[in-house]
Phi, psi and omega in degrees: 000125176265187193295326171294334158276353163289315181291318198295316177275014191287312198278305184282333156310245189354289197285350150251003144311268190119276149248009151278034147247124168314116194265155194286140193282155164290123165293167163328316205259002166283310181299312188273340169303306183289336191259160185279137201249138195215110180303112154266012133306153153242182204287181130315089157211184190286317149320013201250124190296114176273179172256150169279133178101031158265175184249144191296189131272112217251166174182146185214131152332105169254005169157148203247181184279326191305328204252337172216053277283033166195136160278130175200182205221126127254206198204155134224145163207178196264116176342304179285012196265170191034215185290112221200153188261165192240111192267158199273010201252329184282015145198043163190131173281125192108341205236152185278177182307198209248316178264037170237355166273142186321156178260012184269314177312347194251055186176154168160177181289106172277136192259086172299151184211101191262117174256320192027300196274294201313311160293350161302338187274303192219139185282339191263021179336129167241149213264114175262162170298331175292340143334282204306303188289326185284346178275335186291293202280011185269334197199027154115209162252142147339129145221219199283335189267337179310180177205104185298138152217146186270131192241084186287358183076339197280348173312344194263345175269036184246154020252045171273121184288338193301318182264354171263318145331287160066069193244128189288192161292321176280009171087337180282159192255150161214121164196157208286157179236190171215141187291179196267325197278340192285315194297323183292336175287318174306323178282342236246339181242046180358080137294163197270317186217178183214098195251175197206144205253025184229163129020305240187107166289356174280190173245157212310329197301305195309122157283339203257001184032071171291312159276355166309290188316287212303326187269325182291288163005293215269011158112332178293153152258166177230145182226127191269154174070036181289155183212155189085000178282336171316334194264030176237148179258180204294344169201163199102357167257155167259128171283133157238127196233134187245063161334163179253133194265087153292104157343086227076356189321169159262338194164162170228144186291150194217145166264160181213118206221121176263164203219087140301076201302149175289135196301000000 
């Protein structure tokens, strides 16, 4: 049969394969088009709860429209305050700034890791390995394009710092973490981040940032004060994370936007 008569069957083959032909995948820019966009920030403002002897966010009016016919602010805060990335140079010399991370490191397939329940129990929960495995085996394997996020519950106690601290008579903080082992396991399968919906991935108690040094070490970023994972599913969202490419950061406070398809 030659080729004009393959074209001539081409179409009535196909509608009686049917759902033997492969149908054509939605490009990218259809899937996100198409999908529901869910802020997993939380806003700026001067309520907005630090870690303590970070600097706050302050802002002062430098003209307004009535009086010099356009508005604008300057501003301060601490590169770590509210939503905000942990770049791998804010605890391990050498490894990069906050504007040398890649833009590809920065967008990916969100991996949710619901401890919640587990936090409830105890605030200082630190995120075990045994966590880690049960979503894999739940949803697949890890790898270099995720972006882990810990979804701890403690986002419903912001923006009260009093209560997002959650700091005893003796001045320690207790809200929940991710263990040193959890982190090495998490580099061990590169993954891209590791965000966390608290102060800290370590947990409050920790004086020694064990896991910082060990994941921020090893090349990774983290990005802290995440809000909104109950409204993501455990898998199946894309994470878009915007840093501000401050020159030398250590970090920057970030919009953080997962792109959910629609059921």
């Amino acid at each position: 049969m030659n080729s004009t008569c393959l074209k001539k069957f081409s179409l009535p083959l196909m509608l009686l394969l049917g759902g033997c032909v492969q149908q054509p995948q939605p490009s990218l820019s259809e899937m996100m088009a198409s999908a529901r966009v869910i802020d997993i920030g939380h806003p700026i403002a001067e309520q907005s709860p630090i870690y303590p002897g970070s600097t706050r966010f302050s802002q002062s009016v430098q003209g307004t429209v009535e009086s010099d016919g356009y508005y604008i602010r300057d501003f301060t805060m601490s590169e770590h305050a509210g939503t905000h990335v942990d770049a791998p140079a804010h605890f391990a010399s050498g490894q990069k700034t906050v504007d040398q991370l890649s833009l590809e490191s920065l967008s990916g397939p969100a991996a949710v890791v619901d401890v919640s329940a587990k936090v409830v129990e105890n605030a200082d929960y630190e995120v075990s390995v045994e966590d880690l495995e049960a979503w894999e085996q739940a949803h697949g394997s890890l790898g270099p394009k995720h972006l882990v996020l810990i979804h701890t519950g403690w986002a419903s106690r912001w923006p009260d710092e009093e209560r997002y601290r959650n700091m005893d008579t003796s001045g320690v903080m207790h809200f929940p973490g991710v263990s040193v082992a959890a982190s090495q396991w998490l580099r061990e399968r590169q993954v891209r981040a590791l965000g966390i919906d608290t102060l800290s991935t370590d947990p409050g108690p920790s004086t020694t940032f064990a896991e910082h040094y060990d994941f921020l070490g090893g090349g990774g970023y983290h990005i802290e004060n995440l809000a909104n994972l109950s409204a993501l599913p455990a898998a199946g969202a894309y994470v878009v994370v915007t840093p501000l490419a401050m020159n030398g950061g250590s970090g920057s406070p970030a919009r953080v936007l997962a792109f959910v398809p629609q059921e």
